[in-house]
Wavefront OBJ file of the C-alpha trace (Angstrom):
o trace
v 76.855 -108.949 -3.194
v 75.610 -105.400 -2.487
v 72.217 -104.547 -1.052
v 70.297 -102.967 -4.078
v 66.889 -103.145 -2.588
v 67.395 -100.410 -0.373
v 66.340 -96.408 -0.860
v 68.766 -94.947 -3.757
v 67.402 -91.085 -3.638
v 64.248 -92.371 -5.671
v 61.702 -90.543 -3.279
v 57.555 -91.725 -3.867
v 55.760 -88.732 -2.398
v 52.616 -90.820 -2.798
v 54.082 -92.948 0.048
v 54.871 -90.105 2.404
v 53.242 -89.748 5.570
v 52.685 -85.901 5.054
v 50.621 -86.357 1.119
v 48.467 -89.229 3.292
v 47.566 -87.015 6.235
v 46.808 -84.086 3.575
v 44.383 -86.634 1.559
v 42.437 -87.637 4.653
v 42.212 -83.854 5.822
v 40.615 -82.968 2.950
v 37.744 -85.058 3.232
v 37.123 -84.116 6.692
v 35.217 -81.135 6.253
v 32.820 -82.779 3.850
v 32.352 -85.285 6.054
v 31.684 -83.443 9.599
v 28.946 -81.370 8.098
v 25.583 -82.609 9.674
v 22.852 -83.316 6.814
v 20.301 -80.552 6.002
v 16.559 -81.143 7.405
v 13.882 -81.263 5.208
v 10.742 -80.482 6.332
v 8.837 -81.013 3.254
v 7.979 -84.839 3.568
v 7.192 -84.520 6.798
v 4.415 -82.102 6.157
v 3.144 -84.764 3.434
v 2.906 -87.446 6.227
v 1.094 -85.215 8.563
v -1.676 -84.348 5.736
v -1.617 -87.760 5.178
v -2.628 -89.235 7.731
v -4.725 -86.720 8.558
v -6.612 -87.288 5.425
v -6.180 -90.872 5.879
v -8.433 -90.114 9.639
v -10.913 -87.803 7.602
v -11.393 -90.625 5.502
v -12.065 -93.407 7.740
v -14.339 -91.380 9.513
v -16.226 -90.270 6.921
v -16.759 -94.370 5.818
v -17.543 -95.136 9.251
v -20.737 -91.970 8.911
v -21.781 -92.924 6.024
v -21.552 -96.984 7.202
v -23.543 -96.321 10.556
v -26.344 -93.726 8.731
l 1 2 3 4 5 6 7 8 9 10 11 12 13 14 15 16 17 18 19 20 21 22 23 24 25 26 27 28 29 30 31 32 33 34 35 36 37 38 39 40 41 42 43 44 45 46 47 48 49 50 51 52 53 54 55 56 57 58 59 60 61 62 63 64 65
C-alpha cells in the first residue's frame, strides 16, 4: 500500500508560518497604541463635587440660622 496521506504539491498558504506571522503583525500596531485621555469627565467630577460641597454647606446655613 502506498502512503497517500502525505504532501502531494497541494500547498495551503493559510497554514504557512510566514501568512500567520504577517496576520499577527498587523494587529500589532493597533494594539500598542496607548488610549487617548479625556479630560472632559473629569472636569464634570470636579464641578461636581464641588457643587455637591456648595450644596451641603449651604443646607447646613440655612439648618443652623
Amino acid at each position: 500500500m502506498a502512503n497517500t496521506q502525505g504532501p502531494q504539491g497541494n500547498h495551503d498558504p493559510a497554514g504557512s508560518t510566514q501568512m500567520f506571522r504577517a496576520f499577527v503583525d498587523d494587529g500589532a500596531p493597533r494594539a500598542a497604541q496607548p488610549a487617548p485621555t479625556q479630560s472632559g469627565p473629569r472636569i464634570g467630577l470636579i464641578v461636581g463635587i464641588i457643587a455637591a460641597v456648595v450644596i451641603v454647606a449651604a443646607v447646613a446655613w440655612l439648618a443652623l440660622k
